[in-house]
C-alpha positions in Angstrom: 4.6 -7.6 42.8 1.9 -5.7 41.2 2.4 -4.8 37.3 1.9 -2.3 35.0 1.5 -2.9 31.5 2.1 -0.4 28.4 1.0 -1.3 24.6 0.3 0.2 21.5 1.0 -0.8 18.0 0.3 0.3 14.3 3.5 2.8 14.2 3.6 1.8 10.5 7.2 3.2 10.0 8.3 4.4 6.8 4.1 5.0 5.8 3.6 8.5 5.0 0.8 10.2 7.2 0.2 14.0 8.1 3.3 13.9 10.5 6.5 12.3 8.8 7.5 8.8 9.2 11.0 9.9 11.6 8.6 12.4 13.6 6.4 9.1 14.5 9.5 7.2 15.1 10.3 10.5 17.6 7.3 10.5 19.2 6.7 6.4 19.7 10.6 6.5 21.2 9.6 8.8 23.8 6.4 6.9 24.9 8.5 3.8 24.9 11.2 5.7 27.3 8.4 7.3 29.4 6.5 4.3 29.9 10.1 2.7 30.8 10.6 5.4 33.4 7.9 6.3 34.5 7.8 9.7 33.3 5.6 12.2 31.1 2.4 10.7 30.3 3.5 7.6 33.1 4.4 9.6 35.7 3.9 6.5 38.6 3.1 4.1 35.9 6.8 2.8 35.2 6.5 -0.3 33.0 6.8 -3.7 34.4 6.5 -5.0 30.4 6.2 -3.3 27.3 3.8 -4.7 24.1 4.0 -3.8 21.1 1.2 -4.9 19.4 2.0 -5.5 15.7 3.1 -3.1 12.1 5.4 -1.3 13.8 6.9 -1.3 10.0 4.7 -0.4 7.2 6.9 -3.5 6.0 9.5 -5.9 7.3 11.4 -8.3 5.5 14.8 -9.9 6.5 17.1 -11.4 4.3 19.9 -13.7 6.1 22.8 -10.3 5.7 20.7 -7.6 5.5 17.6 -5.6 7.2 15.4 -2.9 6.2 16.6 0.3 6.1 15.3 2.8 8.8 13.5 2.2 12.3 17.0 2.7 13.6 15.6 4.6 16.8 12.9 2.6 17.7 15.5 -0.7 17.5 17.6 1.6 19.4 15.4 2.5 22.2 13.8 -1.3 22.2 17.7 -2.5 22.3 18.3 -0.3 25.4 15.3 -1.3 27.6 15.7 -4.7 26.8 19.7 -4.4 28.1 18.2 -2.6 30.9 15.8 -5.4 31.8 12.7 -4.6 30.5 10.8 -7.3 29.1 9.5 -6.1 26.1 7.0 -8.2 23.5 6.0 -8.0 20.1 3.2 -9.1 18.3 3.3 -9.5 14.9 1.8 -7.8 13.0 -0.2 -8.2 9.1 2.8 -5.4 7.9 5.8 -7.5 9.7 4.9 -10.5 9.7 8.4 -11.3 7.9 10.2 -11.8 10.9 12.8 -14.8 11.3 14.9 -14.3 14.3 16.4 -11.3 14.4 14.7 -9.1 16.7 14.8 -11.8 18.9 18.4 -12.2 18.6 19.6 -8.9 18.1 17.4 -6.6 20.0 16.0 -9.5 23.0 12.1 -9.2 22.3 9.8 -12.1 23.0 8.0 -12.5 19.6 4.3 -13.6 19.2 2.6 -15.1 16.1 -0.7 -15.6 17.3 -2.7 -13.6 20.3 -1.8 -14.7 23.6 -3.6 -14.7 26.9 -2.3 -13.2 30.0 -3.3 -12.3 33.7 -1.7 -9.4 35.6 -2.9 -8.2 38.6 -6.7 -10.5 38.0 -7.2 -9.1 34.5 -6.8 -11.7 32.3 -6.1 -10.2 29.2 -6.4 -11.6 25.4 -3.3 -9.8 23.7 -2.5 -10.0 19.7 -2.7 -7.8 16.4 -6.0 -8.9 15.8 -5.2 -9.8 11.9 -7.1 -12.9 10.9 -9.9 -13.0 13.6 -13.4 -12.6 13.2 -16.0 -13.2 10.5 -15.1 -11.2 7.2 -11.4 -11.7 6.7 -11.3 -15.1 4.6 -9.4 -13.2 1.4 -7.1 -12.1 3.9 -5.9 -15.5 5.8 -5.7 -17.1 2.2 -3.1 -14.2 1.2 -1.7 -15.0 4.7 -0.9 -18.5 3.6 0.5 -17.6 0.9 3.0 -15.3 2.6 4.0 -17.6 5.3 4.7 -20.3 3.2 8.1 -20.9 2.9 7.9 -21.3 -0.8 7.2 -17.7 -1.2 9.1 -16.4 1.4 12.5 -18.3 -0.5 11.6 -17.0 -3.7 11.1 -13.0 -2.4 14.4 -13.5 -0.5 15.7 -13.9 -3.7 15.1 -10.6 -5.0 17.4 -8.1 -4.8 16.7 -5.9 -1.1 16.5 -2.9 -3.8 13.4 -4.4 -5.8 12.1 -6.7 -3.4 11.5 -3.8 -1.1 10.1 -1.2 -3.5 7.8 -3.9 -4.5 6.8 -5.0 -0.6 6.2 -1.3 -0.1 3.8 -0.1 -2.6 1.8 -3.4 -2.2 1.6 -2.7 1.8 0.6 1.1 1.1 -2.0 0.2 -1.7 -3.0 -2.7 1.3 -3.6 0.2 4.1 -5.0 2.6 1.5 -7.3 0.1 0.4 -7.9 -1.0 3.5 -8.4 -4.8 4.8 -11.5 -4.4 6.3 -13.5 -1.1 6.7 -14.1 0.6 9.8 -18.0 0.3 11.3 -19.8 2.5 13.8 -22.0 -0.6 14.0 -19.8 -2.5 16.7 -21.8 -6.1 15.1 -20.1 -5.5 12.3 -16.8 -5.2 13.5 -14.9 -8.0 13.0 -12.4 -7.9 16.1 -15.6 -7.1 18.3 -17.6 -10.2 16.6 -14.5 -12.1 17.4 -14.6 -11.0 21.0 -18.3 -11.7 21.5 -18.0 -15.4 19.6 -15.2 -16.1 21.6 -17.1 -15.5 25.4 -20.2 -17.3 24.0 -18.2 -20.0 23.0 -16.2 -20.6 26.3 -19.3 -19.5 28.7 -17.9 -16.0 29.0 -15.9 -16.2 31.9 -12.4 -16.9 30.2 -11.0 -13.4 29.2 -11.7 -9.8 30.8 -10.3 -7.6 28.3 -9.5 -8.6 24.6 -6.5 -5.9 23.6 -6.0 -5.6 19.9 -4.8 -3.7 17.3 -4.9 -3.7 13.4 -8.2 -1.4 13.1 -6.2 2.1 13.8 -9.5 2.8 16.1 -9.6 3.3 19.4 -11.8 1.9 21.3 -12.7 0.8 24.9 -16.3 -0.8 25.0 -18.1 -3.2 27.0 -19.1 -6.6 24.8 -22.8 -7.0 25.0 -24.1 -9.4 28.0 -20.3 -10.0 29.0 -18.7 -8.2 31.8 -15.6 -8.3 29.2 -14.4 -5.4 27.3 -12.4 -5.3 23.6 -9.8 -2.6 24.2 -8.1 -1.3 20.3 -5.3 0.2 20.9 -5.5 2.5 18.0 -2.1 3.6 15.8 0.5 5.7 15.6 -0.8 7.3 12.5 -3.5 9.8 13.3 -4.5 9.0 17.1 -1.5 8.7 18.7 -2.8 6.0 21.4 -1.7 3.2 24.1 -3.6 1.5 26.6 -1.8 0.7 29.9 -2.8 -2.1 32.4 -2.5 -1.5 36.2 -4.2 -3.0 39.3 -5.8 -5.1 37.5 -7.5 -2.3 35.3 -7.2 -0.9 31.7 -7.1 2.2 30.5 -7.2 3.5 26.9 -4.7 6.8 26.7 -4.2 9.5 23.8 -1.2 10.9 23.3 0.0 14.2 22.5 3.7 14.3 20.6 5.3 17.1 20.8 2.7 18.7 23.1 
């Protein structure tokens, strides 16, 4: 059986961006359903697995009785594949990293913490957010263990939803304003690249083909210098409205036009 692969990531629902928060939501449902099917933008390319690829929520939290309000339409749509027999996968991301169970439960994704290597069709393929990797984000993995310690994580679900979530959400917008790392035109300097090459000189380069991230909202397809490897971005759901999609053993960077 020959497969075909759909993922993009960085929806960041609930963000504010030039089109609203519910018309992103829209617009990612109907690339979920047409990847599923096989139609619009997939016409022939029906999806043997979905990936979602991390901060499909500007922020996600969940308390033991309670979830964060909105995203009702993607969990929808991601609830209705899954009961169709789709097997969909998501990586978490920097933004939802606050994840204990129930999408798993309630919704029958296979979750990821850390990136995960696959082979479909010969491509083997190194899949994750990309949060964490690469020379450059030290201040970032020691916030990170702070955040999955379970220390912190008891004393935030103590908060009322009401506060704890007004709180979660202006940290994560001053976070993507801000901006973890900054984007580079110098592809040295970028850190998920510089994780890519590090990673093929360390193993001999013949462990991975294509290392599929996301995290940088920039897409990007590009060889990896002296490898035969390529680091794929799948961009966001922001302002490029892009996916990459894996078939015979090849992968393709898309864009996307909603509403179009």
């Amino acid at each position: 059986m020959s497969h075909c692969v759909h993922l993009a990531s960085d929806l960041h629902l609930g963000a504010e961006a030039a089109m609203s928060s519910e018309d992103r939501e829209r617009a990612f449902v109907t690339w979920m359903r047409d990847a599923a099917r096989g139609e619009g933008f997939a016409q022939g390319r029906s999806a043997t697995e979905l990936h979602l690829v991390g901060d499909l929520f500007d922020f996600w939290f969940e308390y033991k009785r309670a979830v964060p309000k909105g995203g009702v339409r993607l969990m929808g749509a991601i609830a209705e594949l899954t009961d169709a027999g789709l097997p969909i996968h998501f990586h978490v991301g920097n933004h939802d990293m606050w994840t204990f169970g129930y999408l798993q439960e309630e919704l029958g994704v296979h979750v990821h913490r850390e990136p995960v290597v696959q082979t479909w069709d010969g491509l083997t393929c190194m899949v994750g957010h990309g949060d964490g990797l690469g020379p450059g984000d030290r201040r970032y993995n020691r916030l990170k263990r702070v955040f999955t310690s379970r220390a912190c994580q008891t004393t935030f679900r103590l908060l009322h939803p009401d506060l704890g979530m007004a709180l979660a959400q202006a940290w994560s917008t001053r976070s993507r304003q801000k901006g973890e790392l900054p984007l580079s035109t110098d592809l040295h300097q970028e850190h998920l690249y510089a994780y890519a090459l590090g990673h093929l000189q360390h193993t001999g380069g013949t462990s991975i083909d294509a290392f599929i991230f996301g995290h940088r909202h920039l897409p990007l397809d590009v060889p990896i210098e002296g490898h035969e490897a390529r680091y794929i971005n799948t961009g966001d759901w922001l302002t490029h409205f892009s996916s990459v999609v894996i078939q015979d053993g090849r992968a393709e960077l898309i864009r996307h036009t909603p509403g179009g």
